[in-house]
N, C-alpha and C positions, 0 to 999 in steps of 0.2 A: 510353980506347978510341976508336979511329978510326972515322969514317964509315964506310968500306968494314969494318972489321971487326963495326958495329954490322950491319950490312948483310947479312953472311955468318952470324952470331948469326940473326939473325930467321927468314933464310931455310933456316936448318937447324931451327929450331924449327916455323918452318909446314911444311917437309916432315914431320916428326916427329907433327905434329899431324894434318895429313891421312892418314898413314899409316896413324897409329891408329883415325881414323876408316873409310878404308875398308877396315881390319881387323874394327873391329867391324859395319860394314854388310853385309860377308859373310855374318857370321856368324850375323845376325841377319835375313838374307834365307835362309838354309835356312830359320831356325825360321816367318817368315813365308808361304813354301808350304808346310812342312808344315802348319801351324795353316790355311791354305788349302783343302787337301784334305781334313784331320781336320775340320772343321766343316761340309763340303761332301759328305762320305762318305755321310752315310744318301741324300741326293740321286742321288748319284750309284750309289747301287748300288738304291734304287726305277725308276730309269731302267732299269736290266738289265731287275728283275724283272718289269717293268709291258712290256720287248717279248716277253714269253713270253705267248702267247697260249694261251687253250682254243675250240678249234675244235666246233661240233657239228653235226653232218650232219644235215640233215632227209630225210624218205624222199622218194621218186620223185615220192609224188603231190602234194608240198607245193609249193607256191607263194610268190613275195614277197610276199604280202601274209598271207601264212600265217606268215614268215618276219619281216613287223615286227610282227606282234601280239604273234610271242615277244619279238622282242628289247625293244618297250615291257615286257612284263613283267619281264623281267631285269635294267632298267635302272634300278628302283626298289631293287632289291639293293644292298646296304652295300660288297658284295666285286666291283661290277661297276664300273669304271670306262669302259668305253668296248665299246660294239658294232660293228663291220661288216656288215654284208649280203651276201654277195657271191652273185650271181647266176650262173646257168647260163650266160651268154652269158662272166661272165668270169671263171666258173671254167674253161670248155672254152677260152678261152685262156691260162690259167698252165697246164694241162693240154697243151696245143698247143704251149708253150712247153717244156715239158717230155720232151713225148716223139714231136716233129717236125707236120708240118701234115696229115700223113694217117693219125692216129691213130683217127678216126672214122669212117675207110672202113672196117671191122668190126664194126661196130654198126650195128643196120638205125636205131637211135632214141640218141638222145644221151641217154649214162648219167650223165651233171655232174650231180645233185643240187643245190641251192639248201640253201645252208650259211651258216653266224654264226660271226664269228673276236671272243669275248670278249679285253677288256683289264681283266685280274684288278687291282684294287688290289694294291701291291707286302705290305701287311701279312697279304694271304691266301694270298703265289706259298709255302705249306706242302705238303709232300706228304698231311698229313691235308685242310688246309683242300681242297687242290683234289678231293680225295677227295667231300667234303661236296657240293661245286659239281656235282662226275659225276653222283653221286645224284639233286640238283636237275631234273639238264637230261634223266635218264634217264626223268622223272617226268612231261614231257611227251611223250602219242603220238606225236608227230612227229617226233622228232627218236631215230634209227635208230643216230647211232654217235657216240661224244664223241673227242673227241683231243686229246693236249696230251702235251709230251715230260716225262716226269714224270724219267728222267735227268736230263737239264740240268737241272730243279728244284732235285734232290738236293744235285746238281755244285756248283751255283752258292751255293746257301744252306750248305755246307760249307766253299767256297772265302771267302766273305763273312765268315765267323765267323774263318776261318784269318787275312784280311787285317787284321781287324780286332785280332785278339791281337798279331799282328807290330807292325800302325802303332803301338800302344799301347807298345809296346814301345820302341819305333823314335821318339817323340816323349819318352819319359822321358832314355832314351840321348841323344839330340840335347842336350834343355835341360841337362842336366848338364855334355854338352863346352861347350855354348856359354857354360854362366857358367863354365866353364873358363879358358877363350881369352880369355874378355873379359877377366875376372879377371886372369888375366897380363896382357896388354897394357895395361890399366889398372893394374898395381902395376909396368910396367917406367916409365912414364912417370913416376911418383912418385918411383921409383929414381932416375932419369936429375936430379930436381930435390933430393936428398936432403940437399947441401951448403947450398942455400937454407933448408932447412927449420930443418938443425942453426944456422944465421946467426941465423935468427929466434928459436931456442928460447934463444940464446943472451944474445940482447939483451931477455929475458925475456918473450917471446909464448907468451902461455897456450896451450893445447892445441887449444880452438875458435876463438881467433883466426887458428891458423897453418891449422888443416882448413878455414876459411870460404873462403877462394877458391880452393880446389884444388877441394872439393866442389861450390862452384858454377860452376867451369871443366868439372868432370866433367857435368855436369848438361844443359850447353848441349854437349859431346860427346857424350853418349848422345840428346839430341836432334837433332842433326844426323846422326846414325848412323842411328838410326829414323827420319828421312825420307828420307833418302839408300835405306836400304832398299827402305821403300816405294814410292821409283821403282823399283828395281829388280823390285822385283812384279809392281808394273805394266807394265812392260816384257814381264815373261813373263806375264801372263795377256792382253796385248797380243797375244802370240804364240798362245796356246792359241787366245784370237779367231779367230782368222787362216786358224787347221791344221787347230781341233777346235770350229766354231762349236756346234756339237749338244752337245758337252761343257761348252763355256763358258756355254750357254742355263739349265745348271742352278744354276749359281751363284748362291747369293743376295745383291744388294747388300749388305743391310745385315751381312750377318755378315763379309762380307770388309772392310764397316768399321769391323768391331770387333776383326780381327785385325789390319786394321793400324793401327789407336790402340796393342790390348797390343805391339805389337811397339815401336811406339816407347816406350811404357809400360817394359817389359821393360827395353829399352837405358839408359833415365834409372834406373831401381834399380839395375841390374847397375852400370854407370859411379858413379854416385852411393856405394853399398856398397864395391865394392870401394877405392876412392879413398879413405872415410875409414878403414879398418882398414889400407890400406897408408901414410895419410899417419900415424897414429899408431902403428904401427909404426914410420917413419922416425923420427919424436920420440923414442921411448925407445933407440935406438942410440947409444953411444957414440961419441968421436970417431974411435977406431982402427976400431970395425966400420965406420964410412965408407966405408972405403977394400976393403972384402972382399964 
């Protein structure tokens, strides 16, 4: 074999290999945003639940100082996460806001009441629980009206339940094509060396002599797939950064480190697996199935 033919050899085999490689880094950059979102879900739908607020109106004669005495007591509650105060000066401007600047030329006396906007923990945004909390806030004199859109509640913890059946769904389906794809492309690549294999079975190489450096070839490509990946992640959670910093705030490091270890994880079994059932497979073919 000639220099230039040794040359053209290589360089069809490094495309082949790259190839494969960012075939399986595809494939295993879906599974690593989904396992992104899937570990990031209760985060991200506590974040919904926790901007739903319960509102409670104090009556006329109350005051701010009437109005933090409640919210210190409220704020030793399990299901309270976060109080507001909002005051008469800026309630009469989201009011003013609302329904132009000479809304209060019809009132001889400013009708804005001194109100608390509760930030319910997301494990209580229940249509019983927030039920319970009504009763609560009903059970102090002062506070004359409660409000919270018990709709959206309903909507959203319906919707939440729905997303979560599909993703589940939608993450089994995924993993299944994805050691699909791998699988293939990982037994085309075995195929492609099959004549090498039948050489060496021939010149009497055991079974684990001929799988040892196919399987440890697969090993360092399912590793370099799964980092290859993981930039790509990074690249769109890069982006998510960028477009949806409020979204991206919820993310927890460590578990996006744990999905992308299993994703490289993932790729070195998938490669690994599939490589030695296809290289022992290649061994037990005869000489004429070679060729079909």
């Amino acid at each position: 074999m000639t220099v230039n033919e040794s040359n053209i050899l290589y360089r069809r085999l490094l495309r082949s290999y790259f190839s494969s490689v960012i075939s399986i880094s595809l494939v295993l950059f879906l599974v690593g945003m989904t396992g992104v979102l899937i570990v990031n879900a209760k985060s991200v739908s506590n974040y919904f639940k926790e901007n739903i607020t319960v509102t409670a109106v104090l009556g006329m004669e109350a005051d701010e100082a009437d109005a933090s005495g409640l919210a210190d007591r409220m704020e030793e509650s399990v299901y309270v996460k976060g109080v507001r105060i909002v005051s008469r000066e800026e309630g009469t401007e989201e009011m003013r806001e609302l329904l132009g600047e000479d809304f209060l030329d019809v009132f001889d006396t400013n009708p804005i009441p001194v109100s608390l906007e509760f930030q319910i923990a997301a494990d209580y945004i229940f249509t019983d629980s927030l039920r319970v909390i009504e009763e609560v806030l009903y059970g102090f004199p002062m506070v004359e009206d409660v409000v919270y859109q018990q709709s959206l509640v309903e909507l959203l913890n319906a919707n939440i339940e729905r997303i979560g059946i599909v993703a589940g769904v939608f993450v089994l389906l995924l993993l299944f094509i994805s050691v699909v794809l791998i699988n293939n492309t990982v037994r085309l690549n075995v195929y492609a060396k099959r004549f090498t294999i039948h050489t060496m079975r021939l010149v009497g190489a055991t079974k684990g002599f001929i799988s040892r450096p196919f399987v440890g070839q697969a090993f360092f490509q399912g590793l370099i797939s799964g980092a290859v990946a993981d930039v790509f992640v990074l690249c769109a959670l890069y982006m998510i950064r960028n477009e949806f910093y409020q979204l991206f705030s919820l993310f927890d490091a460590l578990l996006l480190g744990i999905v992308m270890l299993a994703v490289i994880v993932l790729g070195i079994l998938i490669c690994m697996v599939s490589t030695a059932f296809g290289v022992r497979g290649m061994i037990s073919l005869t000489k004429n199935e070679l060729y079909y």
